[in-house]
C-alpha positions as a printed Julia matrix, in Angstrom:
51×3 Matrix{Float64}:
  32.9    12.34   28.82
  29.32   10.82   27.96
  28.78    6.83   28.38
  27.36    5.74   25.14
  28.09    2.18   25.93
  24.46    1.48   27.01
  21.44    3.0    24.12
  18.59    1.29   24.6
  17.0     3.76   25.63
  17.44    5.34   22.54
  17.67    2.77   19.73
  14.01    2.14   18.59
  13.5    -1.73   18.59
  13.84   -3.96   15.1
  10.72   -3.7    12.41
   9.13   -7.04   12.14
   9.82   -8.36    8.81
   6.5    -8.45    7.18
   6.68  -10.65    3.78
   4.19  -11.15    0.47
   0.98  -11.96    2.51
   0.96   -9.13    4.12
   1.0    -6.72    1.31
  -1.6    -8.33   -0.9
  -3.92   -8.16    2.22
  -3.52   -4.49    2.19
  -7.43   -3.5     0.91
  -5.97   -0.89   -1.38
  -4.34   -3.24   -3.38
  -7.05   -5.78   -3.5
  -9.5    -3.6    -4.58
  -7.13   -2.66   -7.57
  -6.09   -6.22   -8.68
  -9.65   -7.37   -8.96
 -10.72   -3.99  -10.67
  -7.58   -5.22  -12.79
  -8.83   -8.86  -13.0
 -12.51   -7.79  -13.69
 -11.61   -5.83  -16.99
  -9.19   -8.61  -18.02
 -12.31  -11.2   -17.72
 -14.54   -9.0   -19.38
 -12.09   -8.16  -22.29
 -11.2   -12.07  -22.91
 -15.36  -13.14  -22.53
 -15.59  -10.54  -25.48
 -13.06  -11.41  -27.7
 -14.66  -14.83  -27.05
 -17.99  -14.5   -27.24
 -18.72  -11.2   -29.39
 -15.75  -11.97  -32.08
């Protein structure tokens, strides 16, 4: 009979939790929330300005 008692050999160790921070650090995502935030400026300094 195999001894499974002991797998740590085995068992890959725990993910670090990574939280909020780390995912809006991603560049990815940065680069599409100020492409986001860009248009939204642009759009309301129109309506603004131009209207």
């Amino acid at each position: 009979m195999l001894d499974t008692t002991e797998q740590s050999d085995t068992t890959a160790p725990p993910e670090e939790r990574r939280g909020c921070l780390f995912a809006l650090s991603q560049p990815p995502l940065m680069i599409f929330l100020a492409v986001i935030g860009c248009l939204l400026l642009m759009a309301s300094l129109h309506d603004l300005l131009m209207l």
